[in-house]
MARDOSE-63348 format. One record per atom (N, C-alpha, C, O): residue in one letter; residue number from 1; atom name; x, y, z. Coordinates in steps of 0.2 Angstrom, whole numbers, always signed. Layout:
<atoms>
{atom "A",NUM,"CA",{X,Y,Z}},
...
</atoms>
This chain:
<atoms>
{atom "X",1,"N",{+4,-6,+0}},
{atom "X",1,"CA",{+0,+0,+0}},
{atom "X",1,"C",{+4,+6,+0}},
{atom "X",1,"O",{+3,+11,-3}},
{atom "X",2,"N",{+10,+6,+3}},
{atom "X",2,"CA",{+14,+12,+6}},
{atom "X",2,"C",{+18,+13,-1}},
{atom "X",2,"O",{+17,+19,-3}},
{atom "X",3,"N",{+21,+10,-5}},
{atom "X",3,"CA",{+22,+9,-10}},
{atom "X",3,"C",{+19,+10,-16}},
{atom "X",3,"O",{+23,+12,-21}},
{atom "X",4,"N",{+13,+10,-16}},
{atom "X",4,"CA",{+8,+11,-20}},
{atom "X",4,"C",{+5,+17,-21}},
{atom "X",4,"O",{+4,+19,-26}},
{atom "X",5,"N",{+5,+21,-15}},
{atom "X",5,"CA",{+5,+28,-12}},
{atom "X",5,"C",{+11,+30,-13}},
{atom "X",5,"O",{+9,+35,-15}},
{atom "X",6,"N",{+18,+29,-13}},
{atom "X",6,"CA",{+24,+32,-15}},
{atom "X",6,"C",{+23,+33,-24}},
{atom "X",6,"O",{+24,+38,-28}},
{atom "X",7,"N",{+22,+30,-25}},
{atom "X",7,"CA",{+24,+29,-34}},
{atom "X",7,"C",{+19,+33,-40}},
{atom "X",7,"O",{+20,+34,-46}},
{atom "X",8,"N",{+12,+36,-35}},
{atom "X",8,"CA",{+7,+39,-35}},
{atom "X",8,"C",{+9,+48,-34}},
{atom "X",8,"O",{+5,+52,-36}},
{atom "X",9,"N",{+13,+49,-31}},
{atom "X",9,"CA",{+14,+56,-28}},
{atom "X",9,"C",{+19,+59,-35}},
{atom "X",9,"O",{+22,+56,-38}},
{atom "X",10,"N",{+17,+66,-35}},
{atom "X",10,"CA",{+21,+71,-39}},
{atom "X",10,"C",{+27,+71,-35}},
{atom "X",10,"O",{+28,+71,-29}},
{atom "X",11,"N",{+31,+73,-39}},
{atom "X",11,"CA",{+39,+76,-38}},
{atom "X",11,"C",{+36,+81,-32}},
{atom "X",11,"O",{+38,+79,-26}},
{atom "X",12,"N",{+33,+85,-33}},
{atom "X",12,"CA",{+30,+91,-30}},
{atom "X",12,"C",{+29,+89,-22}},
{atom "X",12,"O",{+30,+94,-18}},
{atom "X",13,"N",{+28,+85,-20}},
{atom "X",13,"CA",{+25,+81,-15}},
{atom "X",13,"C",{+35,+83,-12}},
{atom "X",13,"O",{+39,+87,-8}},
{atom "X",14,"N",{+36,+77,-16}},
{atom "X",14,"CA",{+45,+78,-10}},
{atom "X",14,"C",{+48,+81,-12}},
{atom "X",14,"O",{+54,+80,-12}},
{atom "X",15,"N",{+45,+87,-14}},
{atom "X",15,"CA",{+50,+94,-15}},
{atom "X",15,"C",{+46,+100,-10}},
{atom "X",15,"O",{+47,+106,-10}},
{atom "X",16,"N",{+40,+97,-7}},
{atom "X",16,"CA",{+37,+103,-3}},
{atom "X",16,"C",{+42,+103,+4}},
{atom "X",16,"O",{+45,+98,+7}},
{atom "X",17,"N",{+44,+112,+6}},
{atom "X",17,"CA",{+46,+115,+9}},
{atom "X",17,"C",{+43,+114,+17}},
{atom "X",17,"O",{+46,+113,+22}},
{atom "X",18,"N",{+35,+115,+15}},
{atom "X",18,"CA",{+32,+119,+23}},
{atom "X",18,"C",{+33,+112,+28}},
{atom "X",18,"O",{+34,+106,+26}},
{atom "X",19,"N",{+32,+115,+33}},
{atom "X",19,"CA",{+30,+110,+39}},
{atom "X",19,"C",{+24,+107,+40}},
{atom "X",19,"O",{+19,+111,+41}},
{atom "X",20,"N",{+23,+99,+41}},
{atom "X",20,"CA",{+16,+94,+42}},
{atom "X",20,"C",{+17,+91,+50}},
{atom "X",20,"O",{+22,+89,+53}},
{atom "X",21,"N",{+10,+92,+52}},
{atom "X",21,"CA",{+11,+90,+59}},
{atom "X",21,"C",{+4,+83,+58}},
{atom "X",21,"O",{-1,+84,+53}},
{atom "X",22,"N",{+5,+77,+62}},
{atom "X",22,"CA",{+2,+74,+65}},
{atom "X",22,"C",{+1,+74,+72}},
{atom "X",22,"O",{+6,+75,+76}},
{atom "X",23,"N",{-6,+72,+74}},
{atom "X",23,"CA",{-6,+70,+83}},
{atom "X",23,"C",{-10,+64,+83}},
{atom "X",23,"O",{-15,+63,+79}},
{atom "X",24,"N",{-8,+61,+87}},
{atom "X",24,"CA",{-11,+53,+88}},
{atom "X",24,"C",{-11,+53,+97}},
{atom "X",24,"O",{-8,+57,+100}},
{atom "X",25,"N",{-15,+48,+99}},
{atom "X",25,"CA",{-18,+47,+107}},
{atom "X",25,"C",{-14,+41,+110}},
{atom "X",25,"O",{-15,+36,+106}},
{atom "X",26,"N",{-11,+41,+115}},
{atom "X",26,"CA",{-9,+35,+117}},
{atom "X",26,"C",{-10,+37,+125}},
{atom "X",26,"O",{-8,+42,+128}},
{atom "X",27,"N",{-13,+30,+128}},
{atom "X",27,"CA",{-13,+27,+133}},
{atom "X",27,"C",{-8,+32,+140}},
{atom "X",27,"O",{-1,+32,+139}},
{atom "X",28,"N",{-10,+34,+145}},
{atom "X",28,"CA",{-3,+38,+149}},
{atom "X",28,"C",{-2,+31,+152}},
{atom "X",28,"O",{+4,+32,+155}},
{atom "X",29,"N",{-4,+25,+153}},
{atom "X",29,"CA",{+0,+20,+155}},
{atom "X",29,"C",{+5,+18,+151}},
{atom "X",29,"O",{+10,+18,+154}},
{atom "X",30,"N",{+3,+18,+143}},
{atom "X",30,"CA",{+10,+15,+142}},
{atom "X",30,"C",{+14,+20,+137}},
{atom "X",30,"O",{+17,+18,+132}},
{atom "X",31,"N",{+14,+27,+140}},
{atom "X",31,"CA",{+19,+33,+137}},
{atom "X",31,"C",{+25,+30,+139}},
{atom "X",31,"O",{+27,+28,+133}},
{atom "X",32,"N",{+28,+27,+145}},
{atom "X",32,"CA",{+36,+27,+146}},
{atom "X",32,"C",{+37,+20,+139}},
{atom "X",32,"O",{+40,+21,+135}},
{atom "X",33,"N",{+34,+16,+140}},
{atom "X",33,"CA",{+36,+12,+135}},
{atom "X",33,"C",{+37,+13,+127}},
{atom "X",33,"O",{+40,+10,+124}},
{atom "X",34,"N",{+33,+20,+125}},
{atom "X",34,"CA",{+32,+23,+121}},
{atom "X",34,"C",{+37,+26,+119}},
{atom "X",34,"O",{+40,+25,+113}},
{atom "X",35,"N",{+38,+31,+124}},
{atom "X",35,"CA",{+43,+35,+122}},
{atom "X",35,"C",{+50,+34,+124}},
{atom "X",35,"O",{+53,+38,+122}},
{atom "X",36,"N",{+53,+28,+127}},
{atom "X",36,"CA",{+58,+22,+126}},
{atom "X",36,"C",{+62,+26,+136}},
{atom "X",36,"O",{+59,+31,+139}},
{atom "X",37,"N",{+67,+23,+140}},
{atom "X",37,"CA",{+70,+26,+145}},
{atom "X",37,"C",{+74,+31,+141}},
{atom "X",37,"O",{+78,+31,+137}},
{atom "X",38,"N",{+73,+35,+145}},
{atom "X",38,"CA",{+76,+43,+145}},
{atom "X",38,"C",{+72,+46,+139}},
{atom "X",38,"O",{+73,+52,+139}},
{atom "X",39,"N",{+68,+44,+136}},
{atom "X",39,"CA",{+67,+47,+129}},
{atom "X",39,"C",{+70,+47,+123}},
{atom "X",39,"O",{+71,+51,+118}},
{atom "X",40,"N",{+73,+39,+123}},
{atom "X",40,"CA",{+79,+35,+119}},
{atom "X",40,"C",{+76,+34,+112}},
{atom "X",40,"O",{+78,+36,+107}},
{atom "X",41,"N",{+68,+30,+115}},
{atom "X",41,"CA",{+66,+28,+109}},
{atom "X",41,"C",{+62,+32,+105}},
{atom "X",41,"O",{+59,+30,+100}},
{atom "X",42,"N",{+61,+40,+108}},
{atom "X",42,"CA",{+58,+46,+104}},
{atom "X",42,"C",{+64,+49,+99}},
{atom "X",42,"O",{+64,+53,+94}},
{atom "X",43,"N",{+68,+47,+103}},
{atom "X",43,"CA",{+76,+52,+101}},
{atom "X",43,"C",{+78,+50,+96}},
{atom "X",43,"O",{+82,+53,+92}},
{atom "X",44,"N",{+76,+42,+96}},
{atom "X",44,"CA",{+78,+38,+87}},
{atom "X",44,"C",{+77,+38,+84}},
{atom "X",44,"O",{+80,+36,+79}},
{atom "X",45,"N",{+69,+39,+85}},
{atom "X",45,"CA",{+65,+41,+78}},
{atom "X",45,"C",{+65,+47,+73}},
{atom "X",45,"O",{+66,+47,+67}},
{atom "X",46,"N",{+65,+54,+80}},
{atom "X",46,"CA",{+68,+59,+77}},
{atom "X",46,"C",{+74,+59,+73}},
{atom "X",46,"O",{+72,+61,+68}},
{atom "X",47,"N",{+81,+58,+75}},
{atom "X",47,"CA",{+86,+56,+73}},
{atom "X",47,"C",{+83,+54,+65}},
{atom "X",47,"O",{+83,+58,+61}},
{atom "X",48,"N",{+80,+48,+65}},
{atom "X",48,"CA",{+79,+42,+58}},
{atom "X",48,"C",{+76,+47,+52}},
{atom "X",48,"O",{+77,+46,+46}},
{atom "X",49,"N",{+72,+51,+56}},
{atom "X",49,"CA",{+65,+53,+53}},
{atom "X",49,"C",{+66,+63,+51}},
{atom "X",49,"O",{+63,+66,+47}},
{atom "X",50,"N",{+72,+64,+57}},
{atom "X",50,"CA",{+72,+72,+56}},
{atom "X",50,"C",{+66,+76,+56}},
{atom "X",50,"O",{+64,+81,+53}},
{atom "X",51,"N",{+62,+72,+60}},
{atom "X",51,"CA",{+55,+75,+65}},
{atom "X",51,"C",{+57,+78,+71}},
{atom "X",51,"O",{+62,+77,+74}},
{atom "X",52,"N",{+51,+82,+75}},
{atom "X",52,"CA",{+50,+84,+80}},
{atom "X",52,"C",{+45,+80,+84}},
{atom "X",52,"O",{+39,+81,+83}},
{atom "X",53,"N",{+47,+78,+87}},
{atom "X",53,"CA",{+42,+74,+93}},
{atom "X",53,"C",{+40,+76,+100}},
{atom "X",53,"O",{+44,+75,+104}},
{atom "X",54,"N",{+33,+78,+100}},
{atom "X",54,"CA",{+33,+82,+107}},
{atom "X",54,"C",{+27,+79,+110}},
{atom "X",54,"O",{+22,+80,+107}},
{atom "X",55,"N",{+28,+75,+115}},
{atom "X",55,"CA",{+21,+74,+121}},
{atom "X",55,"C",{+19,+77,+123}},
{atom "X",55,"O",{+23,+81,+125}},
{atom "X",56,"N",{+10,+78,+126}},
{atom "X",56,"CA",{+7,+85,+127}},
{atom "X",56,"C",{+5,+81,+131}},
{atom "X",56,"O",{+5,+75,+130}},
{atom "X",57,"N",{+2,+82,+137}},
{atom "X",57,"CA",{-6,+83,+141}},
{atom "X",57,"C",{-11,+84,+135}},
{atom "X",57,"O",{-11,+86,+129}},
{atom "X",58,"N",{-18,+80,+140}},
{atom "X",58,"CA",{-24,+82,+135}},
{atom "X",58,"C",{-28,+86,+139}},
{atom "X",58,"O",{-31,+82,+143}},
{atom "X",59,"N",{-29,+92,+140}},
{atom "X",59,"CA",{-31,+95,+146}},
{atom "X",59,"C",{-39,+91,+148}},
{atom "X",59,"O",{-42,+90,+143}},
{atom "X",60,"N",{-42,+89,+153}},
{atom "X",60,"CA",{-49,+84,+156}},
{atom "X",60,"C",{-47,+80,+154}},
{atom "X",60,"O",{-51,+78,+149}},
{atom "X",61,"N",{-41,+75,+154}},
{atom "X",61,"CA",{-39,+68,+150}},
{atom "X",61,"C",{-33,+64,+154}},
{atom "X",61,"O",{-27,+64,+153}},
{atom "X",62,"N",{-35,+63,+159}},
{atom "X",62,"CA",{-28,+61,+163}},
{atom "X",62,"C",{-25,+56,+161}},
{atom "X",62,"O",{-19,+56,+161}},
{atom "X",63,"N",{-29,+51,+156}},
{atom "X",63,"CA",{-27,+44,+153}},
{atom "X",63,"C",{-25,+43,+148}},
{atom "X",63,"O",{-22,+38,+147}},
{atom "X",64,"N",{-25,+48,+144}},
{atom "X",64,"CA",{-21,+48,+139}},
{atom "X",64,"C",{-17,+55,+136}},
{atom "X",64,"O",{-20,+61,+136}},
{atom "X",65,"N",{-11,+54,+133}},
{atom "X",65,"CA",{-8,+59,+132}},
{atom "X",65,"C",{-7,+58,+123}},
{atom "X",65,"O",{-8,+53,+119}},
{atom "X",66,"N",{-6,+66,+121}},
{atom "X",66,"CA",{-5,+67,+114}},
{atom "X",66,"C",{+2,+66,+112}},
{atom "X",66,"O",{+6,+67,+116}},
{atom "X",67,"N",{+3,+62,+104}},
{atom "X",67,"CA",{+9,+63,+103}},
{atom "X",67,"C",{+9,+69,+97}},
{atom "X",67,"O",{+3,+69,+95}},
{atom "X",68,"N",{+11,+72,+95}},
{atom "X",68,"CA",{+14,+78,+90}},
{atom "X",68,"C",{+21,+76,+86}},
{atom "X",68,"O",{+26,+76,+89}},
{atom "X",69,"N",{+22,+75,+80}},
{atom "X",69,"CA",{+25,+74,+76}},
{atom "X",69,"C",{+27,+79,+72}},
{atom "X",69,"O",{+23,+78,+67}},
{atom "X",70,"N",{+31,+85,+70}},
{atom "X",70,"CA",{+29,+89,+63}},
{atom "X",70,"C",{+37,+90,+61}},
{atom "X",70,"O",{+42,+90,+64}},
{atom "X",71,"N",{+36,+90,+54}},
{atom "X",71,"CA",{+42,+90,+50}},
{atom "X",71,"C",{+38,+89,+43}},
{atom "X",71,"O",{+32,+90,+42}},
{atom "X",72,"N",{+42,+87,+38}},
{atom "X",72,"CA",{+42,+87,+30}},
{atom "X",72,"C",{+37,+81,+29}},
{atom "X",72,"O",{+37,+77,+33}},
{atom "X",73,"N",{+32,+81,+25}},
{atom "X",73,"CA",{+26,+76,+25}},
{atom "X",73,"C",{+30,+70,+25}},
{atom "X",73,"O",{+27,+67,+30}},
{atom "X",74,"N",{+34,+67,+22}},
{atom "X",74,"CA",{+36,+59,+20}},
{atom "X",74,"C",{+39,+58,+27}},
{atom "X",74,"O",{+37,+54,+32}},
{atom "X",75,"N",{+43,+61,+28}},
{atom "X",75,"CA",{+48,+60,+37}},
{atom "X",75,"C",{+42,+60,+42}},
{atom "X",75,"O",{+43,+57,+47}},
{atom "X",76,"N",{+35,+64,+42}},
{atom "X",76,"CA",{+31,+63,+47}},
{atom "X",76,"C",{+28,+57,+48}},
{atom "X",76,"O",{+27,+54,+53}},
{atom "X",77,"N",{+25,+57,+41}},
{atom "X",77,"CA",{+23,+48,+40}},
{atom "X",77,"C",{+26,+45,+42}},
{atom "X",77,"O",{+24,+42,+47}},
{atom "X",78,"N",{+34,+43,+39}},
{atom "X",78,"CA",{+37,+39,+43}},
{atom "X",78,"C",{+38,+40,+50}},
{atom "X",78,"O",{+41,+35,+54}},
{atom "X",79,"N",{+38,+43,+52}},
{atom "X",79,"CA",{+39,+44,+61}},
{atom "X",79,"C",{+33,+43,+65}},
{atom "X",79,"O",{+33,+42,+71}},
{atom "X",80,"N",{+27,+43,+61}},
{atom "X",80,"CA",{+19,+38,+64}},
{atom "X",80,"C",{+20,+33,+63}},
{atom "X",80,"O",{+17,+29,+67}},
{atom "X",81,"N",{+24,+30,+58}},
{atom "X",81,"CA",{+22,+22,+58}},
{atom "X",81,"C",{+27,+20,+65}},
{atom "X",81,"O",{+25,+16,+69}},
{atom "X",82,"N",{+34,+23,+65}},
{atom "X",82,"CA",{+39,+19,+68}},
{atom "X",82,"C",{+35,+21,+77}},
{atom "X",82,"O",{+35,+17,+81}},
{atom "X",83,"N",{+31,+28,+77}},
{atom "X",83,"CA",{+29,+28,+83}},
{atom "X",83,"C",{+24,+23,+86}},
{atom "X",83,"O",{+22,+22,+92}},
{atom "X",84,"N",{+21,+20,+80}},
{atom "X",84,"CA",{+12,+16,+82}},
{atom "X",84,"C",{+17,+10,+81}},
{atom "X",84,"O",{+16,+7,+86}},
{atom "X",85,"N",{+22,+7,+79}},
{atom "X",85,"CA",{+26,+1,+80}},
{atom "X",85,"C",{+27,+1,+89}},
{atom "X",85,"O",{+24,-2,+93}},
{atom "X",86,"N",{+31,+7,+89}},
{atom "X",86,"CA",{+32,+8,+99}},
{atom "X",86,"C",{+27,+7,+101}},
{atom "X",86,"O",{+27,+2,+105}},
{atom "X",87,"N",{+19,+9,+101}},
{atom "X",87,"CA",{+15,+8,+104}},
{atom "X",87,"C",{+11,+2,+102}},
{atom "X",87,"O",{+7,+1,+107}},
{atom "X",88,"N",{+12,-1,+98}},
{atom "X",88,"CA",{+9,-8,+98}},
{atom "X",88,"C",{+13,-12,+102}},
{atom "X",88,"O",{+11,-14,+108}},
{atom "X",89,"N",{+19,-13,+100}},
{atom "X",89,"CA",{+25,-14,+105}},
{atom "X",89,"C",{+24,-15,+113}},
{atom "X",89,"O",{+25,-21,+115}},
{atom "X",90,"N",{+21,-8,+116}},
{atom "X",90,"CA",{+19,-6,+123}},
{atom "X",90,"C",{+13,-10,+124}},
{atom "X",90,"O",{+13,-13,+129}},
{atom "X",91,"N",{+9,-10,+119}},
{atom "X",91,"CA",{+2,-15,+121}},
{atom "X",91,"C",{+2,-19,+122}},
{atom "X",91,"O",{-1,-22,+127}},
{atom "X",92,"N",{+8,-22,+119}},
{atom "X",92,"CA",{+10,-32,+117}},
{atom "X",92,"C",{+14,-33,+126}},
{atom "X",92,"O",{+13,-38,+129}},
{atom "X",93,"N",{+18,-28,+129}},
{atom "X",93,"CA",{+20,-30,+134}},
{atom "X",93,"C",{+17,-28,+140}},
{atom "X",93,"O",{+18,-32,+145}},
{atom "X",94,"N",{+12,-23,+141}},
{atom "X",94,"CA",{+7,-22,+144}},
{atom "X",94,"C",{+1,-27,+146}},
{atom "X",94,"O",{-2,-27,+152}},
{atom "X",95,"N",{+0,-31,+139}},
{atom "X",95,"CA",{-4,-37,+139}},
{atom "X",95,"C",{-2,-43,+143}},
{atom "X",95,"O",{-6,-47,+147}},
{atom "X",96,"N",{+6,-43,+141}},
{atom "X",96,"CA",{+10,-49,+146}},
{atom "X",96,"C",{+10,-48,+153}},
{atom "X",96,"O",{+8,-52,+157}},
{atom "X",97,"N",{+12,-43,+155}},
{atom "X",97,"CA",{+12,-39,+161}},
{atom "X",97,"C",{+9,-41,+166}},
{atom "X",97,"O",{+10,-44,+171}},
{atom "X",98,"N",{+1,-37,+164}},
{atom "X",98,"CA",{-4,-37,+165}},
{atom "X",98,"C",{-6,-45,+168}},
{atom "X",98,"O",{-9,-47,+173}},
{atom "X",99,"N",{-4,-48,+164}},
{atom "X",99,"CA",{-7,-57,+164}},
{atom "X",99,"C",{-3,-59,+168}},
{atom "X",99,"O",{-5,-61,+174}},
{atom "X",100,"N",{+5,-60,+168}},
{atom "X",100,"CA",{+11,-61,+173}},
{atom "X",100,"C",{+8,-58,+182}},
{atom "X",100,"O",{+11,-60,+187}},
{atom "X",101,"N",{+4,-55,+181}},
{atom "X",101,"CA",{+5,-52,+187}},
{atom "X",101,"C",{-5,-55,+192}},
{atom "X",101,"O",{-8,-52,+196}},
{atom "X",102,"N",{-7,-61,+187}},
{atom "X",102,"CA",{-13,-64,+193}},
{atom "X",102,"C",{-12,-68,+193}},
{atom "X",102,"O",{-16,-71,+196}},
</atoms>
C-alpha cells in the first residue's frame, strides 16, 4: 500500500518545503514504553525521521496523552508508523504484564 502511495505522488510532494504536523492518542499507561527510557526511543526516531516529537497533556484527559509529530510530510509519516510500532509494542508488553502479574 505504502508503496503504492509512493509511486502515485508528484515530484511536488517531495519537494514541498512547509512543515506537516500529525497528533495521535496514546494510553498515559503506556507513554514510558512509548517513548523508550530517558526518551531513547523518541530520540531515534527523530534522529531516523528528522522530526520533532513532542508529548502534550490532554487538558480533562488524565489517561491519555498526545503525541505531535511535525516535520516534512514523507519524514512525518514515517515517524507515525515507527511511533504506532512503539506503541503496539507497549500494548503487546502491557498485555503480558498485566497477565504475569494474577
Amino acid at each position: 500500500l505504502i508503496d503504492r502511495v509512493m509511486d502515485g505522488l508528484p515530484p511536488s510532494v517531495m519537494e514541498e518545503t512547509r512543515g506537516f504536523a500529525m497528533n495521535c492518542v496514546v494510553p498515559t499507561r503506556l507513554v514510558g514504553h512509548v517513548m523508550g527510557r530517558g526518551g531513547s526511543g523518541v530520540q531515534e526516531v527523530q534522529n531516523t525521521t528528522k522530526t520533532r516529537i513532542m508529548l502534550r497533556e490532554i487538558p480533562g484527559d488524565q489517561d491519555n496523552r498526545s503525541i505531535n509529530i511535525a516535520g516534512p510530510i514523507l519524514n512525518v509519516c514515517s515517524a507515525y508508523i515507527l511511533m504506532m510500532k512503539r506503541y503496539l509494542d507497549a500494548e503487546k508488553f502491557d498485555a503480558r504484564d498485566k497477565s504475569d502479574s494474577r
